[in-house]
Each structure stands twice: as C-alpha cells, then as structure tokens.
C-alpha positions in Angstrom: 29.9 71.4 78.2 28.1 68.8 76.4 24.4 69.1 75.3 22.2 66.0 76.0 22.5 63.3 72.8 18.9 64.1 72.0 17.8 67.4 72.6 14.0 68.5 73.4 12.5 68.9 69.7 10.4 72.3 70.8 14.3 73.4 71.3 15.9 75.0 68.3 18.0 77.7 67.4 18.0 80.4 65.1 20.2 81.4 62.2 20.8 84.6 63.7 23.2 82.8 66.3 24.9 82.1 62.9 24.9 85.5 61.3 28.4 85.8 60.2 28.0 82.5 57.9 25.8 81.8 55.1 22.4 79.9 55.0 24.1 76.6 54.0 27.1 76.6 57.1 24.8 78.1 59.2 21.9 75.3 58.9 25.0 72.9 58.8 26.6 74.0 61.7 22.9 74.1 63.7 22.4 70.7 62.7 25.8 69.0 63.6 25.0 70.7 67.7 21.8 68.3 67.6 19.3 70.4 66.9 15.8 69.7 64.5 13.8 73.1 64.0 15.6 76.7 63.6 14.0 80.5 63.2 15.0 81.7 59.6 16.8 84.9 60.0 15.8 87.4 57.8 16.9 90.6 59.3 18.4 93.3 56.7 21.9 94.0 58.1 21.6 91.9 61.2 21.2 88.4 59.4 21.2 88.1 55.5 20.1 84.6 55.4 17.2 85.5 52.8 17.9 88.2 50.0 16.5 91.0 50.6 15.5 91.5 47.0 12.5 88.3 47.6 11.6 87.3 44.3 10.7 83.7 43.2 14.1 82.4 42.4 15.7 83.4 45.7 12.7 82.2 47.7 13.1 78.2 45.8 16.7 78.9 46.7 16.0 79.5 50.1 13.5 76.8 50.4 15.7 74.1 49.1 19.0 74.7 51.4 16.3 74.4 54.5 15.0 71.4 52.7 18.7 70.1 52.1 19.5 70.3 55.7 17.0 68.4 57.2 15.6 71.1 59.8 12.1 72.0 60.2 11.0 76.0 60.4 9.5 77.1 63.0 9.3 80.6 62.2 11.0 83.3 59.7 12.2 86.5 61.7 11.6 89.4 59.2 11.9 93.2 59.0 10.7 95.1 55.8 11.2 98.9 58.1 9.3 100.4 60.7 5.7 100.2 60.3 5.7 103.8 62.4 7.1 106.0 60.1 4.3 108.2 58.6 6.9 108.8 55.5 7.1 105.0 55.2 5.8 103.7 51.7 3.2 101.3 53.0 2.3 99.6 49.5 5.9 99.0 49.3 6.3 97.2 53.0 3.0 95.3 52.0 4.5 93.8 48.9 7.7 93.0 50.6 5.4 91.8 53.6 4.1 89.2 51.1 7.0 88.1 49.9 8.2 87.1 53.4 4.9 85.3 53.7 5.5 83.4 50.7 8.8 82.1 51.8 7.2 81.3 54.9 4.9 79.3 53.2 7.4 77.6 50.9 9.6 76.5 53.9 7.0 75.1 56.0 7.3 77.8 58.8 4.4 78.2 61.1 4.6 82.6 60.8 6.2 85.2 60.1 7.5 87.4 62.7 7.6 91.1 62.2 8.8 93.7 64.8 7.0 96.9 66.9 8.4 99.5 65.4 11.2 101.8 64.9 14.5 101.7 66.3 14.2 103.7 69.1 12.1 104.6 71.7 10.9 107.9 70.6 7.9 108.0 68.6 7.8 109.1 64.8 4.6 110.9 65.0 2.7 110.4 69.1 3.0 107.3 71.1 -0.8 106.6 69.7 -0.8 107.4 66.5 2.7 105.2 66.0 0.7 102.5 67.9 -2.0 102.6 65.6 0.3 102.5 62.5 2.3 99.1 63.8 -1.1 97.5 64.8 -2.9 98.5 61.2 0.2 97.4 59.5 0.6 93.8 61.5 -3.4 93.4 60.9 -3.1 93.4 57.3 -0.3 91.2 57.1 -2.4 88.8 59.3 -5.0 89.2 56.6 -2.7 88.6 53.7 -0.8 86.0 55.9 -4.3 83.7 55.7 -3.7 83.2 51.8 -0.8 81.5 52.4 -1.9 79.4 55.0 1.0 80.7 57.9 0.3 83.0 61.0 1.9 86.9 61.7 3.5 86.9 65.3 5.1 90.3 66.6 8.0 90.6 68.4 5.9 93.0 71.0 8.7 93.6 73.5 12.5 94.8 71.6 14.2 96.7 73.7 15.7 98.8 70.8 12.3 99.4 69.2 9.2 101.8 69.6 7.7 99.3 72.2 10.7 98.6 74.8 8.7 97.3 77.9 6.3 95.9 79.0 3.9 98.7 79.1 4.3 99.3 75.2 4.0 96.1 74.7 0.6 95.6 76.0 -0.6 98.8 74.2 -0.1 97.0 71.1 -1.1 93.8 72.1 -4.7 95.6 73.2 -4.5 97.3 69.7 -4.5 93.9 68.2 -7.1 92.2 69.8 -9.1 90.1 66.9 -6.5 90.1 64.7 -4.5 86.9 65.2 -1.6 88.5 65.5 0.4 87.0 68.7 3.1 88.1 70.3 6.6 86.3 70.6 8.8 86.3 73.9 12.4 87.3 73.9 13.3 86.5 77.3 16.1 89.1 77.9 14.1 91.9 75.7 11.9 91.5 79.2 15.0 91.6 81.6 16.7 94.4 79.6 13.8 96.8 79.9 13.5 96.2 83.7 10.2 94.3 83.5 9.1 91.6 85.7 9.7 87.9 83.6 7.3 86.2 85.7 4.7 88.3 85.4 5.1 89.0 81.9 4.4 85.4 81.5 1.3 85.0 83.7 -0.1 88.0 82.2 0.7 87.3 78.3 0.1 83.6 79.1 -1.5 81.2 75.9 -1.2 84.0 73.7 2.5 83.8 73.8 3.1 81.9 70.3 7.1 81.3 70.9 9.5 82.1 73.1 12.9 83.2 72.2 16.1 82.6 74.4 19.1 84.4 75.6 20.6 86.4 78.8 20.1 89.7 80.0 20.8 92.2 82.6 18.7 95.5 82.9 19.8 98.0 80.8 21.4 95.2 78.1 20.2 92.2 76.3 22.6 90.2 74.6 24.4 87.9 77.5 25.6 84.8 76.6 23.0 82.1 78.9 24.6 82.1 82.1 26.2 85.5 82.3 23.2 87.4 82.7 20.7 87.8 85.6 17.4 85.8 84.4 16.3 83.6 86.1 15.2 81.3 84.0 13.8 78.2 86.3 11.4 80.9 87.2 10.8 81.6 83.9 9.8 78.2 83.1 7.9 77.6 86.1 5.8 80.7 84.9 5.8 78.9 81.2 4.9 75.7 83.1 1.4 78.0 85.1 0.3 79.0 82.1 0.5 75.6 80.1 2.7 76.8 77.3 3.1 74.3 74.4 5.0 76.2 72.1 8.3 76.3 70.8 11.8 77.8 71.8 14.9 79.3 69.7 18.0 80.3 71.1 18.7 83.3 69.7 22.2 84.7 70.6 23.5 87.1 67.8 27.3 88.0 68.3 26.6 91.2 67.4 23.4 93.5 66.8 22.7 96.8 64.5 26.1 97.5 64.3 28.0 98.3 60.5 30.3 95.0 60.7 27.3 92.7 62.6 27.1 90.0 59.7 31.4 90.3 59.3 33.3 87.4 58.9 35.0 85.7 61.7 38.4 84.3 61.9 38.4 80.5 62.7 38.9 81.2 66.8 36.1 83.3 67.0 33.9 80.8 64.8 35.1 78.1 67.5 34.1 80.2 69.9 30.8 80.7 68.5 29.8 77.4 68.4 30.9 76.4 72.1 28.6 78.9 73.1 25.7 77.6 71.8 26.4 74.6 72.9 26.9 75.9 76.0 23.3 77.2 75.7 21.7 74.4 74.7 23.4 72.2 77.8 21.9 74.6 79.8 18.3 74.8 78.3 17.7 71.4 77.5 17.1 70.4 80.9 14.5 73.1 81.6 12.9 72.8 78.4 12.3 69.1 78.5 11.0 69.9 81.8 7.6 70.8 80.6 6.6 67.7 79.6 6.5 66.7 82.8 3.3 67.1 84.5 5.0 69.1 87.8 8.3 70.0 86.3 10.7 70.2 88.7 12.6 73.6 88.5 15.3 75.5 90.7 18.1 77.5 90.9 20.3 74.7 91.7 18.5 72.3 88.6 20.2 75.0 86.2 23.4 75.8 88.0 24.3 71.8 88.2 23.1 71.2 84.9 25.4 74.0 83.4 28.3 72.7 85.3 28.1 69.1 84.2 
C-alpha cells in the first residue's frame, strides 16, 4: 500500500516506530515515507534517541540532526522514572525534568510529554497519595516548563502505568485542574484497558493536546493499524464533535519494555518495518485529512477501501 504523495501535515510519526535505529536513520527513514513533523522519542530503554545523560553538548547534538532532517517537532516523549515512588529522588527528576525541557525548547517542540506513573498498576504508596505525587510532580514541570517557553502534556491513559483506564485517568486529570498540564491520547492505551474511545473523546474533548496512533484489542495495545479492533472512523467522528485541531503521531514501537526493545534488526525485519508504517499512514491519511472538512465524511467502509487500495 501506498500513502497519498502529500500526506496531511498534523500527520507525523514518531521515532519510537524507529527505535532499533539511531536519531539520524530514523528521522531519515521518517522523512523518505513523506512525512513533515515526528514525536522525539526519549524513552530510556524503549527509544534512545536523546542520551540519557542531557547535558548541553548532547542537547546541540540533538537539536542539529532534527534540524538536518528537515522535520518539525511536535512533541518530545520523555520519562525521567515514576513520579509515584515515595523513595524517588525528586530534586533529581526535576533537574532531569529540565533538561528535557531544554531540548524541547532547542528543537522547537511544542511540550514535553511525561507519563502517569509507575509501571504497573499497583500503587507505590495508596491510589491517592500516588495520585497526588504524579499531579505535584507534572505541576512543577509545568511551572519550570514556562521558562522555556514549551507546554507539559501527560500521557494520562498507559495501560502499563499507575493510571491504566479511563477512571485513573480522570483522577489525575481532576488533580490537575489549573495547571496547564493536558493530557495526550494514545488511542489503543483506551482500547487496551476496555474503555469506551468515543466517549473518552467527548468527555476529554479540547483538552486533548495530541493524539497518538496505533491498534489495539482489550487486554493488548501494540497492533499494527488494521489488526486490531478500533474503530477508528468513530474515533475521528468523535475527534471531528469535539473540534480537535491538534496534531497526530503514529506511534507503533516493534517492541515495548522488553531487555532487547531498542535491538538491531536484520535487513528483512527493517523492510518490514518500514512497510508497516507505510501501511499506517495509507490508512490514516484519509481520516486525518478528513477534519478539514467541515462534515467529514467517515465510515467503516471509508477505512476498509482506503486500506485496500
């Protein structure tokens, strides 16, 4: 499958989909599929596209491959550990926090994304107090996150983090009112904990700040688009309700918080890789595009002919 010659600008794709490369192949290889904006993967273990160890030097480094390849920053996806853990060294976190912010800053990203919490669903401490930590902890990096002139979103809903559904979610999200802090949409996290995507939308609606893409079934949610269960026209009529302007990133790791997840791949799997994000993008594009129009037009069979052609 071939993606349209000019794909919808607010669609981009992240370097996580390119974890098993470095920065430079993976912008170049994000680039040569068509696409203008990327998220900046900077997930420790998952996707080491920035060096952990942030200091000046590696952040101009960073700064000038993304400027090198032409594509704009939408957002940098970061993790400095789980703001839940009552043994965590917050000064610590805060100063990597503001590293991550100055990156942000220095390659024109819009925010920084940080996560809810721990791996896993249990809480550290009590459901509460872990709440309280992630929301006090996301504050102040909205505070800091002014200086440099960029915006803290939260990835609300994981489904292998502290706040898994939809229920969580909004605990936070009502721990954060006033802060600034707005939550990003992955899609599948939604499917995978069993939530309704629909109604997530309606009821998160304009302070969703970007929306993440990928397949899902309950229970799972890393599907290549297509062989999953979401329904996505009805996701983007929901987008479409609501009036969403924001961006979208496919997102579609080959593998997750596993030992080997940023391994090398031989040159079949790389192949492979890079069909399936194209793949992805043939299938998006259409619906994306889509909400420029005034009454989108959006069904089952829209996507299901689109992904065949």
């Amino acid at each position: 499958m071939t993606p349209p010659a000019d794909l919808p600008q607010r669609l981009g794709c992240s370097t996580i989909s390119f974890q098993h490369l470095p920065l430079e192949g993976a912008l170049a290889e994000i680039e040569r599929l068509g696409f203008a904006e990327v998220d900046l993967g900077a997930l420790p273990g998952v996707c080491d596209h920035v060096p952990f160890e942030l200091d000046d030097a590696a952040i101009a480094q960073v700064a000038a491959s993304i400027a090198a390849s032409g594509l704009r920053v939408r957002s940098v996806n970061g993790d400095v550990g789980a703001f839940n853990d009552p043994g965590a060294d917050a000064s610590a976190q805060a100063a990597h926090v503001d590293r991550l912010l100055a990156l942000t800053a220095a390659v024109g990203a819009d925010a920084l994304v940080l996560p809810c919490g721990a791996l896993g669903h249990e809480p550290l401490d009590s459901l509460d107090a872990d709440l309280e930590r992630v929301a006090a902890a996301l504050a102040r990096a909205a505070d800091a996150a002014s200086a440099h002139g960029v915006e803290v979103w939260v990835e609300s809903l994981h489904f292998l983090r502290l706040c898994f559904d939809r229920e969580r979610a909004e605990a936070l999200h009502a721990l954060l009112a006033g802060s600034g802090v707005r939550p990003i949409l992955d899609v599948a996290h939604v499917v995978a904990a069993g939530d309704d995507l629909p109604a997530t939308i309606r009821a998160w609606g304009a302070d969703i700040a970007h929306v993440h893409l990928r397949d899902a079934v309950p229970g799972e949610f890393s599907r290549p688009i297509g062989g999953g269960s979401i329904d996505f026209p009805a996701a983007f009529r929901a987008l479409a309700d609501i009036g969403y302007a924001g961006g979208f990133a496919l997102e579609l790791p080959s593998r997750a918080y596993v030992d080997d997840a940023t391994g090398a791949m031989d040159d079949a799997a790389r192949a492979a890789r890079v069909d399936a994000i194209r793949d992805a993008a043939a299938r998006m594009a259409p619906l994306v595009a889509g909400l420029d129009l005034t009454h989108p037009s959006l069904t089952t069979e829209s996507l299901t002919t689109e992904g065949a052609s």
